[in-house]
N, CA, C and O atoms as CSV, one atom per row, in Angstrom:
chain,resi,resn,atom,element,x,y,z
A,1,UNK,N,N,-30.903,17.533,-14.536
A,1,UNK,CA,C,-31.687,18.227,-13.535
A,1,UNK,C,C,-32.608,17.252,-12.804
A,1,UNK,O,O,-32.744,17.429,-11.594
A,2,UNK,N,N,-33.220,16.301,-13.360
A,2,UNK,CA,C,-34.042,15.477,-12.858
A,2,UNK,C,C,-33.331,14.674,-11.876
A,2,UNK,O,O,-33.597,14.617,-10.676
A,3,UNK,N,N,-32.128,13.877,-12.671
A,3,UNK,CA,C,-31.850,12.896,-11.832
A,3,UNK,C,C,-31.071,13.866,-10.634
A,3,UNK,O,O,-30.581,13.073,-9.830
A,4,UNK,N,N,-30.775,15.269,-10.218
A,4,UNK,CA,C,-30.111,15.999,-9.504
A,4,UNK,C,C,-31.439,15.954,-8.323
A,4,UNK,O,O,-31.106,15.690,-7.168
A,5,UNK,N,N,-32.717,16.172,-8.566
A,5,UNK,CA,C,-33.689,16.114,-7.776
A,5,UNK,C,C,-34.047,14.687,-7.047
A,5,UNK,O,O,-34.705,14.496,-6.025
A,6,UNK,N,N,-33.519,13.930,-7.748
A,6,UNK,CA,C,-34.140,12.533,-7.997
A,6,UNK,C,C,-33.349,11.994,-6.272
A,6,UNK,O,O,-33.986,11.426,-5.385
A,7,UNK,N,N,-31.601,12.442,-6.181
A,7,UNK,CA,C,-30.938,12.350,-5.243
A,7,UNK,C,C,-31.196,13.224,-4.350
A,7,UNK,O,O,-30.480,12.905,-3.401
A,8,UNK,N,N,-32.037,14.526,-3.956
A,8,UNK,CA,C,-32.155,15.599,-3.021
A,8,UNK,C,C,-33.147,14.365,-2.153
A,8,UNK,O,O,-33.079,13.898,-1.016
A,9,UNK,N,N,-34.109,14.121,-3.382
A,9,UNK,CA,C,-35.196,13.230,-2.574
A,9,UNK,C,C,-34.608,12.379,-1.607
A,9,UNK,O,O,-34.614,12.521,-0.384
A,10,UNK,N,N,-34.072,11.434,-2.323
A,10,UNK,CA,C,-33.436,10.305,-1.633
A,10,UNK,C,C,-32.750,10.691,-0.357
A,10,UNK,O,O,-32.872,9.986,0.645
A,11,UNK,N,N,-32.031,11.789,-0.363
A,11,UNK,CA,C,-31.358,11.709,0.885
A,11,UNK,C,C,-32.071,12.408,1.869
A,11,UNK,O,O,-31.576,12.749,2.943
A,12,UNK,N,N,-33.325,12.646,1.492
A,12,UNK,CA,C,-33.909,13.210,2.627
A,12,UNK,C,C,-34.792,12.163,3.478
A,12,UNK,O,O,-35.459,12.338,4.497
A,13,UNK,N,N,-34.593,11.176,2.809
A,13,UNK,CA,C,-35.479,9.909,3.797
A,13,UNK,C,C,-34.892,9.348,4.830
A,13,UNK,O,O,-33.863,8.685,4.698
A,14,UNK,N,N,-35.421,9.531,5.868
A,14,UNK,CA,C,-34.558,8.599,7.056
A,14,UNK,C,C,-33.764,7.708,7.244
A,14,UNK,O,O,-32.784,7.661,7.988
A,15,UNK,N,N,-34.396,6.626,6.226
A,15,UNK,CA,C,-33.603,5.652,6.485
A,15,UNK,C,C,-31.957,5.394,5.693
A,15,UNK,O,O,-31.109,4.571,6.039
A,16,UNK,N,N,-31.889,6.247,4.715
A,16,UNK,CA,C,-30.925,6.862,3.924
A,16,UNK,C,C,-30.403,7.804,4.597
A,16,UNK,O,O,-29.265,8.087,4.219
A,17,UNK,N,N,-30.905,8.567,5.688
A,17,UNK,CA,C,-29.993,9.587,6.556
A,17,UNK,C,C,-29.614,8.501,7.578
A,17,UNK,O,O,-29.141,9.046,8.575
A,18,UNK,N,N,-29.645,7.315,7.678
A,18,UNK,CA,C,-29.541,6.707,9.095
A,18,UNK,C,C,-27.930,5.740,8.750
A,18,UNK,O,O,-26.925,5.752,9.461
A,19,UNK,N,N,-28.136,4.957,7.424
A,19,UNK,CA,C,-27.764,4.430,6.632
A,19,UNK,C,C,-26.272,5.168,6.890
A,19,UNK,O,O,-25.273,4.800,7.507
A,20,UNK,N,N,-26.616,6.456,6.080
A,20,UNK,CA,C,-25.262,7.095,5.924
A,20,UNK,C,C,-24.363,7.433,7.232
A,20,UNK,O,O,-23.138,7.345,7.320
A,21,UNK,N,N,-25.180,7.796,8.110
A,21,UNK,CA,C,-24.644,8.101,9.013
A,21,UNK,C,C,-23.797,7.051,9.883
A,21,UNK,O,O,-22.767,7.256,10.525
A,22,UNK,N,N,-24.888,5.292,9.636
A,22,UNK,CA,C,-24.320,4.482,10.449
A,22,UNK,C,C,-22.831,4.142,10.171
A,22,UNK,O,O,-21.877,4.040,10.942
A,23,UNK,N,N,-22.946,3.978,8.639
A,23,UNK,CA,C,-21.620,3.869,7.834
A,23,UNK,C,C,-20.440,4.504,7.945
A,23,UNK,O,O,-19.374,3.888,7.937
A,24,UNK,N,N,-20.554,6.181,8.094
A,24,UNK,CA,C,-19.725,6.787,8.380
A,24,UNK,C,C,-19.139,6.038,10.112
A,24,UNK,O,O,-18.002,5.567,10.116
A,25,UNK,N,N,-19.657,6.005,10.954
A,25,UNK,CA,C,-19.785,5.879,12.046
A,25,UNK,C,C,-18.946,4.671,12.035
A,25,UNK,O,O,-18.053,4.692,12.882
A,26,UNK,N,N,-18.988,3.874,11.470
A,26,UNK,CA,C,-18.443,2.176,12.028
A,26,UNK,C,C,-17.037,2.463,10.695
A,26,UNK,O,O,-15.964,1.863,10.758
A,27,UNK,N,N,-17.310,3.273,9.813
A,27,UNK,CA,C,-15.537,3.838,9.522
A,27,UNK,C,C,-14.900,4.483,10.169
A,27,UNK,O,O,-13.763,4.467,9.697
A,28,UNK,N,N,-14.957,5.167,11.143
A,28,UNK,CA,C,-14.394,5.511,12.096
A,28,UNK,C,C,-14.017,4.582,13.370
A,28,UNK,O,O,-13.044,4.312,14.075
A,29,UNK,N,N,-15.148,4.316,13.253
A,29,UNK,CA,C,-14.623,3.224,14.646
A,29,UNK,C,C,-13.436,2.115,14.121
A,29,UNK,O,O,-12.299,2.182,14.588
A,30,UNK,N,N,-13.731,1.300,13.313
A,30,UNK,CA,C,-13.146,0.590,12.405
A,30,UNK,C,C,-11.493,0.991,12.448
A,30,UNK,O,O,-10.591,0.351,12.989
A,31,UNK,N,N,-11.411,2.189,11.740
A,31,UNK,CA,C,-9.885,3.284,11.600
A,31,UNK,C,C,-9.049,3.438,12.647
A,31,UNK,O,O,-7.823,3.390,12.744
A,32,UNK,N,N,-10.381,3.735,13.816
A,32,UNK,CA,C,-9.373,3.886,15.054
A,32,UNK,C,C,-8.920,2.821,15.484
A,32,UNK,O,O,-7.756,3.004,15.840
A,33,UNK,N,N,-9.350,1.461,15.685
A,33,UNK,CA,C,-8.882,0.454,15.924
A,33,UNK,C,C,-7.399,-0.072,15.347
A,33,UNK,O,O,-6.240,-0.241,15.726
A,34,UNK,N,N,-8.340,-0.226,14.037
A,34,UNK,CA,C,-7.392,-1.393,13.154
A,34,UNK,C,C,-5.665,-0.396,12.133
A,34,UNK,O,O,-4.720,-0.871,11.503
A,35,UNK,N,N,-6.060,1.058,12.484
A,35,UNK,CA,C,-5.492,1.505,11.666
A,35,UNK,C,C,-4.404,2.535,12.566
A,35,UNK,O,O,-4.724,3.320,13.458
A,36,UNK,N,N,-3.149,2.284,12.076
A,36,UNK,CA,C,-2.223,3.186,13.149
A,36,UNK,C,C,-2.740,4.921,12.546
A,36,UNK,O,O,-2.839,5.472,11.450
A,37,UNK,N,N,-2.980,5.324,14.081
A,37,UNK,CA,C,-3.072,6.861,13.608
A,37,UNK,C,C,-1.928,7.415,13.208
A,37,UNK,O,O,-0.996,6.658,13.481
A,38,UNK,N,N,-1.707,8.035,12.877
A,38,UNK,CA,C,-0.325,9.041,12.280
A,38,UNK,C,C,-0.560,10.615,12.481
A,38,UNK,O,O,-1.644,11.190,12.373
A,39,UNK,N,N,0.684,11.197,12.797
A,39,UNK,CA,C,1.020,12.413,12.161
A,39,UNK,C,C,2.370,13.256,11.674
A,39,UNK,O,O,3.412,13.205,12.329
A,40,UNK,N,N,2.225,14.123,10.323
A,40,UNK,CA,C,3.694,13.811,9.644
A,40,UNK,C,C,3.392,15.046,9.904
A,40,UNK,O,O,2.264,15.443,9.613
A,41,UNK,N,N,4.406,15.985,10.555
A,41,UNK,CA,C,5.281,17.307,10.438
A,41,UNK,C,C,6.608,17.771,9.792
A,41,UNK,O,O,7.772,17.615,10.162
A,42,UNK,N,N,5.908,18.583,8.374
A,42,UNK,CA,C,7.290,19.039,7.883
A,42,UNK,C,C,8.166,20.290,8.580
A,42,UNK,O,O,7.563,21.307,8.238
A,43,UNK,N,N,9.033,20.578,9.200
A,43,UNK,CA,C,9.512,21.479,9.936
A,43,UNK,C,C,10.911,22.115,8.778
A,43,UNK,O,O,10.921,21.736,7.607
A,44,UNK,N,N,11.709,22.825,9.172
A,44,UNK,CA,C,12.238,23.401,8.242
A,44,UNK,C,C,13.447,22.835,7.866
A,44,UNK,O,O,13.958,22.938,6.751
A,45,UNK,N,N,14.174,21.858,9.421
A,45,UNK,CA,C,15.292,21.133,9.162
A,45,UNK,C,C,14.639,19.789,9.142
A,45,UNK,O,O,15.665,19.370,8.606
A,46,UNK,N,N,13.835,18.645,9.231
A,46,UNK,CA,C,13.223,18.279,9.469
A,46,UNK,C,C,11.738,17.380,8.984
A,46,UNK,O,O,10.852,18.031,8.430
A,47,UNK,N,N,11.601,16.370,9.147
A,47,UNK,CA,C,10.127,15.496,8.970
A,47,UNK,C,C,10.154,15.038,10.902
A,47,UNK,O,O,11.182,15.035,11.579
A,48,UNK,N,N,9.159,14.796,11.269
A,48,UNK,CA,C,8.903,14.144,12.475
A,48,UNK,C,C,7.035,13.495,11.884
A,48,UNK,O,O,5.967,13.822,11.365
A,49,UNK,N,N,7.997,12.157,12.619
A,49,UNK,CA,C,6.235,11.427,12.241
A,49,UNK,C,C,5.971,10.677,13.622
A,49,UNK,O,O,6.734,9.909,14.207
A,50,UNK,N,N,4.644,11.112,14.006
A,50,UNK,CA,C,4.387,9.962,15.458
A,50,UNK,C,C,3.160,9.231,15.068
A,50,UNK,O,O,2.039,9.663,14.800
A,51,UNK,N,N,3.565,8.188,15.093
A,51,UNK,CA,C,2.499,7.023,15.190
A,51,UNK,C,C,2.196,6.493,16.886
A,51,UNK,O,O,2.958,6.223,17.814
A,52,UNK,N,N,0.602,6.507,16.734
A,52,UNK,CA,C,-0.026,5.725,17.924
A,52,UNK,C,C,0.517,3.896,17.667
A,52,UNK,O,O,0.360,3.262,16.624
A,53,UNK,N,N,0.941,3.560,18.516
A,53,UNK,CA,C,1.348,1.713,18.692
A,53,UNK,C,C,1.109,1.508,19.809
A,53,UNK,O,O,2.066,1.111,20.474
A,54,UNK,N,N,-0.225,1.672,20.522
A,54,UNK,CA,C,-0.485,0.982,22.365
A,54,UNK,C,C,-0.856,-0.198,22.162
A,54,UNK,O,O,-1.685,-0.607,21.349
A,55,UNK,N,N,0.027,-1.007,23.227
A,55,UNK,CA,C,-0.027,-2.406,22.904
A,55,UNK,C,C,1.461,-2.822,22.906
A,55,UNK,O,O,2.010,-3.361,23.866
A,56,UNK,N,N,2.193,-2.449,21.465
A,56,UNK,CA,C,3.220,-3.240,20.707
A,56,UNK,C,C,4.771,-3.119,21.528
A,56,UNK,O,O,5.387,-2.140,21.949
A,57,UNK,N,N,4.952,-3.993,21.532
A,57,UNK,CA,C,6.957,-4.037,21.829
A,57,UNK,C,C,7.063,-3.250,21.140
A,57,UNK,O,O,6.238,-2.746,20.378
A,58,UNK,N,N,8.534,-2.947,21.390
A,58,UNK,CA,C,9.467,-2.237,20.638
A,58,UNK,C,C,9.790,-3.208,19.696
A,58,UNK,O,O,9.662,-2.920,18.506
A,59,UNK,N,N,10.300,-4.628,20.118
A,59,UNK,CA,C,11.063,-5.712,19.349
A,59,UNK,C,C,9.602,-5.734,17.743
A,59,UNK,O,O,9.942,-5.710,16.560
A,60,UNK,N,N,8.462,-5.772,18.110
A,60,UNK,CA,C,7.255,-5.902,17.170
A,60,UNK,C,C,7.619,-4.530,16.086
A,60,UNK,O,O,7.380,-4.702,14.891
A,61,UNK,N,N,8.141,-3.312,16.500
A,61,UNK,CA,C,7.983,-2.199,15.192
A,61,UNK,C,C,9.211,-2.357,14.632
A,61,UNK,O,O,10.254,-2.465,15.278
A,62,UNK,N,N,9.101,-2.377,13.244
A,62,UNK,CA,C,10.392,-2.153,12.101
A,62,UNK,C,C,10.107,-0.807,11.226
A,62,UNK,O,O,9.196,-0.616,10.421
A,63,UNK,N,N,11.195,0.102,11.639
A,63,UNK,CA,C,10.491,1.246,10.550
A,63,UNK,C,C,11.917,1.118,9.592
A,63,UNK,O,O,12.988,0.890,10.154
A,64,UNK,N,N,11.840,1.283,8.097
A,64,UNK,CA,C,12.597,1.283,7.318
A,64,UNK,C,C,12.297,2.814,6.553
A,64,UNK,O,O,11.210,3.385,6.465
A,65,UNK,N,N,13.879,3.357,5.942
A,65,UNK,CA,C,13.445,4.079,4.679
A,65,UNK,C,C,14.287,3.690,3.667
A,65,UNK,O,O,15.496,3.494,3.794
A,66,UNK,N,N,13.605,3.575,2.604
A,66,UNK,CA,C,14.196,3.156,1.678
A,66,UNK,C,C,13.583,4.101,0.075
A,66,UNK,O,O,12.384,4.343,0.212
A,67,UNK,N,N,13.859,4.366,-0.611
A,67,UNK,CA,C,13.764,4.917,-2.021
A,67,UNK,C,C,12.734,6.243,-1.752
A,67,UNK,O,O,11.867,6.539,-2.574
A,68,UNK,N,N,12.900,6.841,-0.760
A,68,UNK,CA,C,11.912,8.209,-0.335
A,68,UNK,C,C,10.627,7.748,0.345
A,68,UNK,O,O,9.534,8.306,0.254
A,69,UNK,N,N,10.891,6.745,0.979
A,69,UNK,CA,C,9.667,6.304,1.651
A,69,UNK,C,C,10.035,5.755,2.951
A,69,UNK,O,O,10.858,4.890,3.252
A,70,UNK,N,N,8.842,6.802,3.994
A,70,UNK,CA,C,9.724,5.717,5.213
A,70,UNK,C,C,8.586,5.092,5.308
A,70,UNK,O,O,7.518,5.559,4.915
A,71,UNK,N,N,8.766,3.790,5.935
A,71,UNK,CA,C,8.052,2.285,6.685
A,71,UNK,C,C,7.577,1.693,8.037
A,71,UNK,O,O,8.279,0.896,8.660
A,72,UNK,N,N,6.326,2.121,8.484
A,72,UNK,CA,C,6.068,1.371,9.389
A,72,UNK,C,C,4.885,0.345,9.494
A,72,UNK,O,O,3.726,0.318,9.080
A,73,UNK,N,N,5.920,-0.729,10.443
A,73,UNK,CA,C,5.518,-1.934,10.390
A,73,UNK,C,C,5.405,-2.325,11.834
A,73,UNK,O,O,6.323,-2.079,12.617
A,74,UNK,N,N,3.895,-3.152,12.341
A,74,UNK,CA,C,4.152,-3.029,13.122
A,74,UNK,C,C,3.013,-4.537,13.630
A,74,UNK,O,O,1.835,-4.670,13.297
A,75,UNK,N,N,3.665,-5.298,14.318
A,75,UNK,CA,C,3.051,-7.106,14.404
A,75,UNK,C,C,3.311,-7.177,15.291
A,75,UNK,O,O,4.360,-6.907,15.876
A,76,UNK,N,N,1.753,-7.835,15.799
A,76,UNK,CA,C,1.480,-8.876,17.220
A,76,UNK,C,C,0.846,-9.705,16.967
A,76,UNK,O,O,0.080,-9.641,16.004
A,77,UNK,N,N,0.953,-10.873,17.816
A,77,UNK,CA,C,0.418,-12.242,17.809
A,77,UNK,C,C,-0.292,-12.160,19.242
A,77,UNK,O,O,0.063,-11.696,20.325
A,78,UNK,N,N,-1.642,-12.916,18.710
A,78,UNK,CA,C,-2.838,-13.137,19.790
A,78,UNK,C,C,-2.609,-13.949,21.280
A,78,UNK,O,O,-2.104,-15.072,21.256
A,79,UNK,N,N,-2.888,-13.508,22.189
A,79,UNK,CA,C,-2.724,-14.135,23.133
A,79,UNK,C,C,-3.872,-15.170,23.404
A,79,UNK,O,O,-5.047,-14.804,23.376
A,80,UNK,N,N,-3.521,-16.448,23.662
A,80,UNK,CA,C,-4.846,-17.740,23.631
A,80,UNK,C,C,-5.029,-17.663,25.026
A,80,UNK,O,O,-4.088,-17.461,25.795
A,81,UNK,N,N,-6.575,-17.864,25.507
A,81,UNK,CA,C,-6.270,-18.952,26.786
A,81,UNK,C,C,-7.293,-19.989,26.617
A,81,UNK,O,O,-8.375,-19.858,26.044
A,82,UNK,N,N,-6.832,-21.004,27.170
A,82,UNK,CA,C,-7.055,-22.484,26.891
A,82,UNK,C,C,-7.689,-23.072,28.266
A,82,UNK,O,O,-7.546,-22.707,29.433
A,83,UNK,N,N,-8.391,-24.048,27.723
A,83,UNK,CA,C,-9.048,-24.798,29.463
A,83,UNK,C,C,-8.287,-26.143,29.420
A,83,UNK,O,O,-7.375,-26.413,28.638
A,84,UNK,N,N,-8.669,-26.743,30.138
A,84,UNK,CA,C,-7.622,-28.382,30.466
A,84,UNK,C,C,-7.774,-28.891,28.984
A,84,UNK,O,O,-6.669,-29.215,28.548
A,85,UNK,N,N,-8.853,-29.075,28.012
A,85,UNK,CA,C,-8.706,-29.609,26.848
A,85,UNK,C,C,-7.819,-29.198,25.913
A,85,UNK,O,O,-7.301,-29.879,25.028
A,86,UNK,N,N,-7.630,-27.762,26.214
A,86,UNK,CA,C,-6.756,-26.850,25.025
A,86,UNK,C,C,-7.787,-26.333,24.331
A,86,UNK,O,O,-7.483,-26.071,23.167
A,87,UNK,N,N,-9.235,-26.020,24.723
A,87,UNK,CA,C,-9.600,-25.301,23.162
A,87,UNK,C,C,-9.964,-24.082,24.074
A,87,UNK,O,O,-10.039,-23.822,25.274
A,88,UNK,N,N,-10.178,-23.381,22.676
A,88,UNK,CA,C,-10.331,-21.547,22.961
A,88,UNK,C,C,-11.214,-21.363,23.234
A,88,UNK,O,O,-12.104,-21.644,22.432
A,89,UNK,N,N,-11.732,-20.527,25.073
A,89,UNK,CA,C,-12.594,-19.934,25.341
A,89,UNK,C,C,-13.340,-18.802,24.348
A,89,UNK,O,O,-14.391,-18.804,23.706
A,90,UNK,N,N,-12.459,-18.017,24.514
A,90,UNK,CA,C,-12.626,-17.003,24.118
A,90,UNK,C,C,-11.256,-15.902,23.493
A,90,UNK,O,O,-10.221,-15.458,23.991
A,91,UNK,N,N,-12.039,-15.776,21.955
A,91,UNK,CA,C,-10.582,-14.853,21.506
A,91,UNK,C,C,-11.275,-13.265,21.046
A,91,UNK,O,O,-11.980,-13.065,20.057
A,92,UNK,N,N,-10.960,-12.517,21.798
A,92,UNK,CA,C,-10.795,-11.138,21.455
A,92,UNK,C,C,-9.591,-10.277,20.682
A,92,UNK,O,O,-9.845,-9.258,20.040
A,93,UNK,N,N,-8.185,-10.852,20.838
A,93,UNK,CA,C,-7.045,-10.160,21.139
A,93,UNK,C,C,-6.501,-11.264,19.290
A,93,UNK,O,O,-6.316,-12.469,19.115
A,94,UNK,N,N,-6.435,-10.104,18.349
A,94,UNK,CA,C,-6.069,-11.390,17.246
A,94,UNK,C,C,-4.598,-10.756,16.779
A,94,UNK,O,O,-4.215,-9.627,17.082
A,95,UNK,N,N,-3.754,-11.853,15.866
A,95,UNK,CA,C,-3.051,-11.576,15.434
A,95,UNK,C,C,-2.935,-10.215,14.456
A,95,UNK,O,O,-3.769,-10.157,13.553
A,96,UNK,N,N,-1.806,-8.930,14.581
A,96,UNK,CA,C,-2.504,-8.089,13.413
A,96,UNK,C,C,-0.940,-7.607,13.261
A,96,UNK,O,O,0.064,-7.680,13.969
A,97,UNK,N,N,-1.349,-6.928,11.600
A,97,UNK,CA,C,0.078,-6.760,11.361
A,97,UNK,C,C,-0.284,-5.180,10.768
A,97,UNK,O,O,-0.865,-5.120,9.684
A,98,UNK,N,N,0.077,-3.850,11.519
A,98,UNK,CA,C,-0.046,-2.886,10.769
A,98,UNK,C,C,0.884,-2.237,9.914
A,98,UNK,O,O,1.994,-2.525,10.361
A,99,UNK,N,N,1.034,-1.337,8.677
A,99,UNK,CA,C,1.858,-1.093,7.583
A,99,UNK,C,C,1.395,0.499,7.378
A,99,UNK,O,O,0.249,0.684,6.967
A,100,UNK,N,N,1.989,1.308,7.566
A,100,UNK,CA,C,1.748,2.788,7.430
A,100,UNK,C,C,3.165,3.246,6.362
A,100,UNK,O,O,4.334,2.945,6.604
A,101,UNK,N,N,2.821,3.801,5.520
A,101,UNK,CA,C,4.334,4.261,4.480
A,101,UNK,C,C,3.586,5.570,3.995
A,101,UNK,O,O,2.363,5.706,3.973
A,102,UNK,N,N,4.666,6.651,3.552
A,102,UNK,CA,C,5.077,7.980,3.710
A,102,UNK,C,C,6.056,8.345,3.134
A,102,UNK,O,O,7.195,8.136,3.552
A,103,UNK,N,N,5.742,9.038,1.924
A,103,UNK,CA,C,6.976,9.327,0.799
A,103,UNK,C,C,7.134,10.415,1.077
A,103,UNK,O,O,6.258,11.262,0.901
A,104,UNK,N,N,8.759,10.776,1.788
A,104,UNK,CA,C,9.021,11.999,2.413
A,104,UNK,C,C,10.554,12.103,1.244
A,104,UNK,O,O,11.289,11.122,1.353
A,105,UNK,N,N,10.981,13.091,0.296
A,105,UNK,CA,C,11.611,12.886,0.003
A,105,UNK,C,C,12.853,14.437,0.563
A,105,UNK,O,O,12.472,15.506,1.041
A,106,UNK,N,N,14.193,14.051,0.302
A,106,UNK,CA,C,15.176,15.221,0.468
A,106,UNK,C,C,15.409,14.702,2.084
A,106,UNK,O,O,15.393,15.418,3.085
A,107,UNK,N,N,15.555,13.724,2.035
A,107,UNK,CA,C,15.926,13.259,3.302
A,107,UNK,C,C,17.871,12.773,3.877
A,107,UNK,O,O,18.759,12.586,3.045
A,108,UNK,N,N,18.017,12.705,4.896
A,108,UNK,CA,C,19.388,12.203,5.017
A,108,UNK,C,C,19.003,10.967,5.430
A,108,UNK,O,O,18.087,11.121,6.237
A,109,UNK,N,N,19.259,9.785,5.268
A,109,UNK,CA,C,19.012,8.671,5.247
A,109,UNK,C,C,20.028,8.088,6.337
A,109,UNK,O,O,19.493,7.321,7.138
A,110,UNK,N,N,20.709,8.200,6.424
A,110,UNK,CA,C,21.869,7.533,7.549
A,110,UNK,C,C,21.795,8.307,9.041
A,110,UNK,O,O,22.465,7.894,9.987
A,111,UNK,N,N,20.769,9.656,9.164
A,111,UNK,CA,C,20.704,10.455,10.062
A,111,UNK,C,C,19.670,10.107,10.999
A,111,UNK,O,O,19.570,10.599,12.123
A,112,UNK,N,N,18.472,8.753,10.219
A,112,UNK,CA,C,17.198,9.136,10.683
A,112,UNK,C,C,17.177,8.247,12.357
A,112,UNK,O,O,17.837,7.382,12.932
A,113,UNK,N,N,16.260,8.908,12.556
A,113,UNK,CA,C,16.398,8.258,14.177
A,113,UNK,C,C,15.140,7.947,14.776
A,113,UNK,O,O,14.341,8.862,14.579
A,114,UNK,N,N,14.431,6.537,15.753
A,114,UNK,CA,C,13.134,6.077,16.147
A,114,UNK,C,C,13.168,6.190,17.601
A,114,UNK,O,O,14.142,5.610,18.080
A,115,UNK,N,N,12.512,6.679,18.333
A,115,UNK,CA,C,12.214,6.407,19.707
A,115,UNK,C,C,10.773,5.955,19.694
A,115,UNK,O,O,9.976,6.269,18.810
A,116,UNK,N,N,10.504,5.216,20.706
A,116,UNK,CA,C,9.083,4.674,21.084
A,116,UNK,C,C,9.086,4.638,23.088
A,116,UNK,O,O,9.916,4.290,23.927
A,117,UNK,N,N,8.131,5.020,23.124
A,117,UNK,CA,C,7.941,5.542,24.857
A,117,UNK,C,C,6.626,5.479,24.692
A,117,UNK,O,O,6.073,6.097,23.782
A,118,UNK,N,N,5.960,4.709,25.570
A,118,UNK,CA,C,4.457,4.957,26.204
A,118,UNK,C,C,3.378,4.677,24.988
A,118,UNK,O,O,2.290,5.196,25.238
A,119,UNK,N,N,3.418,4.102,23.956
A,119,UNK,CA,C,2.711,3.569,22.517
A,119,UNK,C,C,3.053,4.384,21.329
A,119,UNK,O,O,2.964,4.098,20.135
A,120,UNK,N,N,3.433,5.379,21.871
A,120,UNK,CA,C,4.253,6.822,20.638
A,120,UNK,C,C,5.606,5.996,20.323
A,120,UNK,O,O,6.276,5.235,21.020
A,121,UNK,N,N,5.719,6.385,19.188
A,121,UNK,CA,C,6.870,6.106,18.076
A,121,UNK,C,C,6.654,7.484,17.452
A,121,UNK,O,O,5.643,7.985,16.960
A,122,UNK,N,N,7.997,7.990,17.627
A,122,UNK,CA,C,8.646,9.085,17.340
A,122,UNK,C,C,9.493,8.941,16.005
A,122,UNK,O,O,10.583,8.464,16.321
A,123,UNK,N,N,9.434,9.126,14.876
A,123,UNK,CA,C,10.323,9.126,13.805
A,123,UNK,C,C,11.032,10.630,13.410
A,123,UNK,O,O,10.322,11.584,13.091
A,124,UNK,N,N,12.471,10.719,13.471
A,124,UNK,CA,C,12.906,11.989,13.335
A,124,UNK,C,C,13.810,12.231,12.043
A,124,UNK,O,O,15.020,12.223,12.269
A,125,UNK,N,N,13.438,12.430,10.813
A,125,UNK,CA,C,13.564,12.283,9.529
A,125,UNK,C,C,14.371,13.633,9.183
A,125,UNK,O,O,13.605,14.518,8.802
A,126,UNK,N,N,16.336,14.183,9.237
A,126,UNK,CA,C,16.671,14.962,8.983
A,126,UNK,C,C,16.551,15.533,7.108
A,126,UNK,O,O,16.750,14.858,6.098
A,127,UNK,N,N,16.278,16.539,7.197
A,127,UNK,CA,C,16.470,16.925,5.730
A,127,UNK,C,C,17.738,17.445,5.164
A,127,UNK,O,O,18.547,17.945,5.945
A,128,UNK,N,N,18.000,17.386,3.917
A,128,UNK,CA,C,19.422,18.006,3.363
A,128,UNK,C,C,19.536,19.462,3.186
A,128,UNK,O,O,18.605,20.148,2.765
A,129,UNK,N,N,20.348,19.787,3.415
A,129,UNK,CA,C,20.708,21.244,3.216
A,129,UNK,C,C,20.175,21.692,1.944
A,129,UNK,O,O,20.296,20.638,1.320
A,130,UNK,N,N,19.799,22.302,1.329
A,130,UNK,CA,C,19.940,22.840,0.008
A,130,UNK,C,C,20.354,23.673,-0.067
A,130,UNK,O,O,20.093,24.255,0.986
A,131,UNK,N,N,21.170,24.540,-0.918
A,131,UNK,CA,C,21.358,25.652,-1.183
A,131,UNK,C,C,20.115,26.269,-1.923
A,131,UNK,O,O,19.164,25.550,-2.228
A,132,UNK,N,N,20.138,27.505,-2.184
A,132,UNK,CA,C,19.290,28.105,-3.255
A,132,UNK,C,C,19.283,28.069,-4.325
A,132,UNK,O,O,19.872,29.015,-4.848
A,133,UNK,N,N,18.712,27.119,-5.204
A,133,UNK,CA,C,19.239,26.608,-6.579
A,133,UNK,C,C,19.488,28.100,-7.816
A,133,UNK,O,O,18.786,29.097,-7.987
A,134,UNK,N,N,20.542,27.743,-8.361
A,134,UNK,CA,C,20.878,29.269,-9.237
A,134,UNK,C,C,21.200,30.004,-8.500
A,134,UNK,O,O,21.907,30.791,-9.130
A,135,UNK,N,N,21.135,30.414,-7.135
A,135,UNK,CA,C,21.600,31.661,-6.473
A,135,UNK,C,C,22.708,31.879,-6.618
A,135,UNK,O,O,23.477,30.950,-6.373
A,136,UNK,N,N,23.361,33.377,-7.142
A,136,UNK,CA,C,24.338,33.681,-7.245
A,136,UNK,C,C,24.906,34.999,-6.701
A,136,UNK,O,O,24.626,36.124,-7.115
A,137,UNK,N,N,25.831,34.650,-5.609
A,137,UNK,CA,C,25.949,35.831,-5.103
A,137,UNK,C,C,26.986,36.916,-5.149
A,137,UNK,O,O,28.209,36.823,-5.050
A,138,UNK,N,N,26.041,38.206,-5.362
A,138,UNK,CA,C,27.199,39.306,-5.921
A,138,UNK,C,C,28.052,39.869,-5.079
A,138,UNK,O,O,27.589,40.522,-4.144
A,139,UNK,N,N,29.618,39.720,-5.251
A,139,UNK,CA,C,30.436,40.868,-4.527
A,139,UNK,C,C,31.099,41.832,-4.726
A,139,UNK,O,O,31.566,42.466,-3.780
């Protein structure tokens, strides 16, 4: 009980509300940058996953699936610019290599299919038929 009060206190001080907040704040920013957004839709025949990639070639994304997991991969290299000596003004733009994986299982594997248009990467992940396991039907 004490130490339960002990934390009410604490977080009611400013600089511990400021703290937290800044933190949250620069994880987000942080995420959106450095981290491919995603979104996985299970549909009924179906997985569809779109990842944000603005910026990247096509030749830069490799998506693999392999053992119930699909793979994306996705690398660029920094663009330099240089003055008559060759050294670097200024670098903003760095080498980065992003890795997003997604264990989708009951998949057809030889079916799956990638489009990329406009920084979207489209992954279209068919599922297997199942029957109704045990169903037995009376005639």
């Amino acid at each position: 009980m004490f130490q339960f009060s002990i934390k009410r206190q604490l977080k009611s001080l400013w600089p511990v509300q400021l703290a937290s907040r800044t933190k949250h704040d620069v994880e987000n920013a942080v995420n959106s940058l450095l981290v491919m957004r995603t979104d996985v839709v299970a549909h009924d025949d179906a997985y569809t996953v779109t990842a944000e990639l603005p910026g990247f070639d096509k030749e830069d994304i490799t998506v693999t699936y392999r053992d119930d997991a699909l793979t994306i991969t996705a690398s660029q290299s920094s663009g330099e610019v240089l003055d008559d000596d060759g050294r670097i003004l200024r670098r903003e733009r760095r080498a980065s290599r992003l890795t997003r994986r997604f264990r989708l299982t009951n998949v057809v594997a030889d079916r799956v299919s990638a489009h990329y248009h406009g920084g979207l990467l489209t992954v279209t992940l068919p599922k297997k038929v199942r029957d109704q396991a045990g169903h037995i039907e009376i005639q």
